[in-house]
OpenMM code with the backbone's topology and positions (N, CA, C; nanometers):
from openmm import Vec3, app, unit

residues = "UNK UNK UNK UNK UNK UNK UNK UNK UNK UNK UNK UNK UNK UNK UNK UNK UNK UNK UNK UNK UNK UNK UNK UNK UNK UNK UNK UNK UNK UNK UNK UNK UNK UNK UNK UNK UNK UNK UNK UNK UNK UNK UNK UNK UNK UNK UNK UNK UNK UNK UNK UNK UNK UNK UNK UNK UNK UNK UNK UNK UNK UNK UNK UNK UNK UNK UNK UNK UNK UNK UNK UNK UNK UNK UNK UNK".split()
positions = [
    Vec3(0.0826, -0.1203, 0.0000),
    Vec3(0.0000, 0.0000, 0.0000),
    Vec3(0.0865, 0.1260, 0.0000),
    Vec3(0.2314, 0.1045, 0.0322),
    Vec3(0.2980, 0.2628, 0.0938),
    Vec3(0.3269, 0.3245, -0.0689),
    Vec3(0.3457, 0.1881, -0.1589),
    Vec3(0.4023, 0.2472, -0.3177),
    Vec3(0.2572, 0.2966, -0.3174),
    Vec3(0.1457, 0.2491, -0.3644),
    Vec3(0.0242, 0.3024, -0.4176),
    Vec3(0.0318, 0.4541, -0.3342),
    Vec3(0.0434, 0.4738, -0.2349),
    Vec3(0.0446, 0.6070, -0.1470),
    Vec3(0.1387, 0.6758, -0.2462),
    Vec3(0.2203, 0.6563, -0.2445),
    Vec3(0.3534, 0.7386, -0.2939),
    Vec3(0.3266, 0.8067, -0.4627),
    Vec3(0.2186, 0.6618, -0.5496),
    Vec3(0.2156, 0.7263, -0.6516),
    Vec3(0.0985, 0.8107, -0.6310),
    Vec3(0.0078, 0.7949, -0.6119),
    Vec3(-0.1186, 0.8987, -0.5764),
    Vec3(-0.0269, 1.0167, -0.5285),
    Vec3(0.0606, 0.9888, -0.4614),
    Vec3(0.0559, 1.1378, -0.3609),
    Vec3(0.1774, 1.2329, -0.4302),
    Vec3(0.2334, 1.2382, -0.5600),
    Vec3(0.3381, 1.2465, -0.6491),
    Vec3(0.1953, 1.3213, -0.7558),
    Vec3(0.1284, 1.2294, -0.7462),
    Vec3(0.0129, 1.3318, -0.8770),
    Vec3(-0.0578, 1.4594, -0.8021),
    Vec3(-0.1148, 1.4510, -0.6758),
    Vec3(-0.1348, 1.5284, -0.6114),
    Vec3(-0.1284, 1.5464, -0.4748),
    Vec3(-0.0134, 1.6134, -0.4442),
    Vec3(0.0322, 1.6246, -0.3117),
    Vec3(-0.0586, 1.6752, -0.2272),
    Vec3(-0.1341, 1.7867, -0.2472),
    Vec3(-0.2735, 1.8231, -0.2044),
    Vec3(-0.3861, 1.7406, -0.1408),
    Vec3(-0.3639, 1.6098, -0.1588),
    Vec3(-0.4852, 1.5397, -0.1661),
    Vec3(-0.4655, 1.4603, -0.0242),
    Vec3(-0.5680, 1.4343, 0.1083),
    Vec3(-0.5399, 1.3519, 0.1867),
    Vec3(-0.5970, 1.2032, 0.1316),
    Vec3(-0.4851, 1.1418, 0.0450),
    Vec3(-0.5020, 1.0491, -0.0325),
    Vec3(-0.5912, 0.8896, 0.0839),
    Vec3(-0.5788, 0.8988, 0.2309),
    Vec3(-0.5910, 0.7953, 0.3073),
    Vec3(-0.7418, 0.8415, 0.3731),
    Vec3(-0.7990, 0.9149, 0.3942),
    Vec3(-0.9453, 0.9968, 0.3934),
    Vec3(-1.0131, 0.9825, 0.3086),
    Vec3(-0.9436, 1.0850, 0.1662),
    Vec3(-1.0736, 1.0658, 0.0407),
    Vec3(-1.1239, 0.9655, 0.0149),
    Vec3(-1.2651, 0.9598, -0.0155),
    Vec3(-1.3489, 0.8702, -0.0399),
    Vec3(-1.3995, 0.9000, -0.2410),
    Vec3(-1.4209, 0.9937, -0.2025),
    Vec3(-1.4705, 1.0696, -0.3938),
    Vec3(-1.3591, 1.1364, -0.4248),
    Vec3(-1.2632, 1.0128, -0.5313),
    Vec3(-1.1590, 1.0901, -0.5983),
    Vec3(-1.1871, 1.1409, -0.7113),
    Vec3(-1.2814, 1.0104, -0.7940),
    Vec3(-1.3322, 1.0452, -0.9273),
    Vec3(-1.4386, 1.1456, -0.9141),
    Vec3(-1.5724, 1.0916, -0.8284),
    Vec3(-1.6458, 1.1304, -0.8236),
    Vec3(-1.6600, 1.3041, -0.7786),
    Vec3(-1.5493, 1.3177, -0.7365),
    Vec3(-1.5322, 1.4576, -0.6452),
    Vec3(-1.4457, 1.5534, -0.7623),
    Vec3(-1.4269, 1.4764, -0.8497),
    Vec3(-1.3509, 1.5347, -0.9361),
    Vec3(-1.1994, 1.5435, -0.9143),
    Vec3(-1.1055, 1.4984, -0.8392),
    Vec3(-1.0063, 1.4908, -0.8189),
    Vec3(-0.8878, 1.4208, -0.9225),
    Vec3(-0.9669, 1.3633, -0.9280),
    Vec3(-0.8993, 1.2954, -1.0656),
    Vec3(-0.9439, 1.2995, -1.1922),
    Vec3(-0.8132, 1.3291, -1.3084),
    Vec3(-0.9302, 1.3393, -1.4374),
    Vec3(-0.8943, 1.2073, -1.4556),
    Vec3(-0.9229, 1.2126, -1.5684),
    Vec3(-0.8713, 1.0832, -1.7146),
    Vec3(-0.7302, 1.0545, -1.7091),
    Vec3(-0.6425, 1.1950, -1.7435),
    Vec3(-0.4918, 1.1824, -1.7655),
    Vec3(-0.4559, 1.1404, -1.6110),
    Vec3(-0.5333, 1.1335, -1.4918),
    Vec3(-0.3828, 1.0918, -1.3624),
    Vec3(-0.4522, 0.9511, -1.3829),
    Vec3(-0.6108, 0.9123, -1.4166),
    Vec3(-0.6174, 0.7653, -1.4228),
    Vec3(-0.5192, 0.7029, -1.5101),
    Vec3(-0.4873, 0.7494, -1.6024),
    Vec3(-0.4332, 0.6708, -1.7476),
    Vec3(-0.2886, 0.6379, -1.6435),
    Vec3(-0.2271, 0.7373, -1.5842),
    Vec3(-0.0993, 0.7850, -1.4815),
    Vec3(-0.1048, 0.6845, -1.4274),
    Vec3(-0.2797, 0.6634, -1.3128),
    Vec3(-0.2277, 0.5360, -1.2152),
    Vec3(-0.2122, 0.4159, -1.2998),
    Vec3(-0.3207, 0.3685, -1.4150),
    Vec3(-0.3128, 0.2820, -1.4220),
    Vec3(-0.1413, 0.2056, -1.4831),
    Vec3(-0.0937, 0.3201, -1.5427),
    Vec3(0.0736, 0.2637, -1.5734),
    Vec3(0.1720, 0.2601, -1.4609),
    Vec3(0.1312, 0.3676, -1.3694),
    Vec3(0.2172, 0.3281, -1.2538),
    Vec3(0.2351, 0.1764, -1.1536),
    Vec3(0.0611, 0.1547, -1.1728),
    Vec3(0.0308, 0.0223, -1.1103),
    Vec3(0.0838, -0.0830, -1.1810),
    Vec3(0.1249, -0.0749, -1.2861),
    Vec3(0.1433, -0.1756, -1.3816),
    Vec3(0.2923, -0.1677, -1.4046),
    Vec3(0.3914, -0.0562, -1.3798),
    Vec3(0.5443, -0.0800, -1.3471),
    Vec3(0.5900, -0.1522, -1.2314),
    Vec3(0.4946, -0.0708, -1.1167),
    Vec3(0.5011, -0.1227, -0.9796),
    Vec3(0.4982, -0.2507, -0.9268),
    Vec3(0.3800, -0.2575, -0.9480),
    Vec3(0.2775, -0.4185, -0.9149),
    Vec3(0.3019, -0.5194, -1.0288),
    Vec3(0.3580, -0.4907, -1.1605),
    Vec3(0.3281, -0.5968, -1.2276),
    Vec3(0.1798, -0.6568, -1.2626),
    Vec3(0.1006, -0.5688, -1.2843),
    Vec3(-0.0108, -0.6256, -1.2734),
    Vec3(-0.0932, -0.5327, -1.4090),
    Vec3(-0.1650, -0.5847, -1.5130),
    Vec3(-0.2345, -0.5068, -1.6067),
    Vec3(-0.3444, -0.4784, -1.5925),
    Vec3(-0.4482, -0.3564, -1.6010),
    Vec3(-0.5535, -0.3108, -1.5139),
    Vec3(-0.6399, -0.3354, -1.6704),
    Vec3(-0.6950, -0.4129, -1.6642),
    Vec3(-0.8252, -0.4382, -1.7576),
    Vec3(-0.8939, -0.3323, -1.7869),
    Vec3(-0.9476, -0.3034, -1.9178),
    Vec3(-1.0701, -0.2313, -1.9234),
    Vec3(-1.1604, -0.2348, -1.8255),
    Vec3(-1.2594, -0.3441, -1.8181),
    Vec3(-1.3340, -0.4377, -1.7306),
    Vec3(-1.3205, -0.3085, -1.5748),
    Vec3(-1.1945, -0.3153, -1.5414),
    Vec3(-1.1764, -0.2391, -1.3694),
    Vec3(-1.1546, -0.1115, -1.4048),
    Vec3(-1.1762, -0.0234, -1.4842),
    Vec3(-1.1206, 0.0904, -1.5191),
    Vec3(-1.3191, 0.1980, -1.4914),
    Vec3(-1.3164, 0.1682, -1.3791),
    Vec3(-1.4950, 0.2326, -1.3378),
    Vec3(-1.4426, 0.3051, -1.2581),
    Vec3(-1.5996, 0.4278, -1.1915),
    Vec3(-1.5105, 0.4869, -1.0992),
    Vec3(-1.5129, 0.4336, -0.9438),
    Vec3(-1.5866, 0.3638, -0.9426),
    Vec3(-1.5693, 0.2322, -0.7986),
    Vec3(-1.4361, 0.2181, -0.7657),
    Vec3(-1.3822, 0.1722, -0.8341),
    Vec3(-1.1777, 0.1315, -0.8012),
    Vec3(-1.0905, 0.2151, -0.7980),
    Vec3(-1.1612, 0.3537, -0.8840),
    Vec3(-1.0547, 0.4686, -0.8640),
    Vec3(-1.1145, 0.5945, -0.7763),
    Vec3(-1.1905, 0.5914, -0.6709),
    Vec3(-1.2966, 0.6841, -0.5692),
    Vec3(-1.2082, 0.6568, -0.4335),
    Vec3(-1.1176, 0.5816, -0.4220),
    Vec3(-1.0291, 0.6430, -0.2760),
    Vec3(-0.9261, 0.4950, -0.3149),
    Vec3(-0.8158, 0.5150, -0.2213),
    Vec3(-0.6673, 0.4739, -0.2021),
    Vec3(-0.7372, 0.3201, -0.1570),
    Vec3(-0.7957, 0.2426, -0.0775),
    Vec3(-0.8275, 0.1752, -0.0210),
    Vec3(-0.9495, 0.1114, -0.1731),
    Vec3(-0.9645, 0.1488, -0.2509),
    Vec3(-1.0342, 0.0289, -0.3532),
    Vec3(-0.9347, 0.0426, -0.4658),
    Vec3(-0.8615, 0.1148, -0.5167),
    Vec3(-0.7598, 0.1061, -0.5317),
    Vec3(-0.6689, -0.0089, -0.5434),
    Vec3(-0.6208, -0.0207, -0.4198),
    Vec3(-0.5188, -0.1134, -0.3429),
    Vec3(-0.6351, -0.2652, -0.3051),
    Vec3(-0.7299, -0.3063, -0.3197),
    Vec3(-0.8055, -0.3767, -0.3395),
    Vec3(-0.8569, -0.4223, -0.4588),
    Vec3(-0.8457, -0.3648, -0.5867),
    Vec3(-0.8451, -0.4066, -0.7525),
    Vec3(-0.6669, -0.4358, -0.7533),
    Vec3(-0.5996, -0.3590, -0.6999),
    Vec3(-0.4057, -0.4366, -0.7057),
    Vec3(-0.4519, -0.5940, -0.6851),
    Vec3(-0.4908, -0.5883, -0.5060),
    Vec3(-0.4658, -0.7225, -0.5164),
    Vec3(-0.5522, -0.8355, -0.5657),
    Vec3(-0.6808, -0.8028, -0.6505),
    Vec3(-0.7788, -0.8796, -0.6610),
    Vec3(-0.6557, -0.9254, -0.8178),
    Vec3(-0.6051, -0.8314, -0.8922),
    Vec3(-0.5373, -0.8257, -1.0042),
    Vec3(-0.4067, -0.9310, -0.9671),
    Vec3(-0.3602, -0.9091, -0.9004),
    Vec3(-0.2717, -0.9953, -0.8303),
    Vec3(-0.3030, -1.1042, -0.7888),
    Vec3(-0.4237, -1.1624, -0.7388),
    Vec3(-0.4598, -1.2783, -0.7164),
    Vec3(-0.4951, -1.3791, -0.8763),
    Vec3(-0.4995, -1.2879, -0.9422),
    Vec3(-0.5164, -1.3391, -1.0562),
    Vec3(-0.6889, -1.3461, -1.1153),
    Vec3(-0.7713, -1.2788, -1.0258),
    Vec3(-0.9363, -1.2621, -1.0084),
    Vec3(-0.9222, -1.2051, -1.1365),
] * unit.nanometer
topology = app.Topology()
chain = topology.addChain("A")
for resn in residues:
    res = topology.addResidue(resn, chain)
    for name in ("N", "CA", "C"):
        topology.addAtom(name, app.Element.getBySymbol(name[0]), res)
């Protein structure tokens, strides 16, 4: 979880990335930092983020996030 922190918090330092609940939804995030996480997650983690998970459910706070990593990682 501390890398996922680190890249969120590199796109916007502003953000209490471990609180927010509405990243998408709140507007915090556009398109271009999703496109951001999803390659960061995918240098990091080793892991390729499907179309399929690319909603704003998985990208609306740090904690579903880091819960599509490891569902991706489990191989789900």
């Amino acid at each position: 979880m501390e890398e996922l922190m680190e890249i969120l918090s590199e796109l916007h330092p502003e953000v209490d990335f471990e609180q927010e609940e509405r990243l998408v939804d709140g507007e915090i995030l556009d398109s271009f930092d999703i496109i951001t996480i999803i390659s960061e997650i995918a240098d990091t983690f080793d892991v390729v983020v499907p179309a399929r998970e690319i909603v704003p459910e998985n990208f609306n706070s740090a904690g579903s996030l880091w819960k599509m990593i490891q569902r991706l990682e489990d191989g789900e």
